[in-house]
C-alpha positions, -999 to +999 in steps of 0.1 A: -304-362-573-308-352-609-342-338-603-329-319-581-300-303-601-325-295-627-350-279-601-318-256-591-306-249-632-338-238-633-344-220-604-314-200-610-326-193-641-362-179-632-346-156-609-322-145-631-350-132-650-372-119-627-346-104-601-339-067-605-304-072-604-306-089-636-318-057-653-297-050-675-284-011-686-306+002-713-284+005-749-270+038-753-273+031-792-307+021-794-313+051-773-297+079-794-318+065-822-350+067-802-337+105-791-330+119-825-367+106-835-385+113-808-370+142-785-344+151-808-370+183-827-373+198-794-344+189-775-309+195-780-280+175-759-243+174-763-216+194-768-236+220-790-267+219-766-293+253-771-328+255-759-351+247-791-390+242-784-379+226-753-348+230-731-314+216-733-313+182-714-275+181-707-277+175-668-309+169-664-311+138-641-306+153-605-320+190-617-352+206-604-379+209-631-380+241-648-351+254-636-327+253-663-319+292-665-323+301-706-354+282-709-388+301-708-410+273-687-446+272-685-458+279-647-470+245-646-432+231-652-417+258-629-437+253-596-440+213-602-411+203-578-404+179-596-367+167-595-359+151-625-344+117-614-336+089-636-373+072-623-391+104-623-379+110-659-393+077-667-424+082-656-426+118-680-415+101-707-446+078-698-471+100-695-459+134-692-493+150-681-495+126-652-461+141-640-465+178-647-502+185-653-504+217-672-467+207-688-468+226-725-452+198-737-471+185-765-459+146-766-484+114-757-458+095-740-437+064-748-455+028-734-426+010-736-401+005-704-371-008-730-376+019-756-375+043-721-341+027-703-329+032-739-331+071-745-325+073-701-292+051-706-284+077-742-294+110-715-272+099-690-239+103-709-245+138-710-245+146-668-214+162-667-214+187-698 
């Protein structure tokens, strides 16, 4: 009986781990950090959002690449078809020449998935302005 409790605590555990459920939000706090050090030269978001060397990103999750309307894209941005969801945004904050090949923008990409949630999780509180 008491092996068998265990086998469940930890059963329960392992799958608590592993399960995606158990995922948990990225921090908003960590993120704004990563933002201002990494996207923040080129990319404005907030109140006060302008286009800099890159657009504006208040929005972005749910827009269609290139399309923000005071930004000059490059073609390669423009006719991607990309639509920037929260997994696709990922993915170019990966490896953004996988994404868009031909993107201008000059950044190598960030490896790490935590670091990534992160600055998603800081982007996200920023839909609706």
């Amino acid at each position: 009986m008491q092996k068998a409790a265990i086998l469940t605590l930890v059963l329960s555990f392992a799958s608590a781990f592993t399960s995606t459920g158990a995922l948990a939000a990225g921090d908003a706090v960590a993120g704004e950090k990563l933002y201002t050090k990494m996207c923040g030269g080129c990319h404005s978001i907030g109140e006060n959002a302008r286009d800099g060397f890159g657009p504006q990103l208040n929005g972005v999750i749910g827009r269609a690449a290139g399309s923000s309307p005071t930004y000059l894209y490059s073609d390669a941005m423009k006719n991607s078809g990309v639509v920037w969801t929260k997994d696709k945004l990922a993915a170019y904050i990966e490896a953004p020449k996988k994404v868009v090949k031909g993107t201008r923008m000059i950044f190598w990409g960030i490896s790490d998935p935590e670091k990534i949630d992160n600055i998603l999780t800081y982007i996200e509180q920023f839909q609706d302005q």
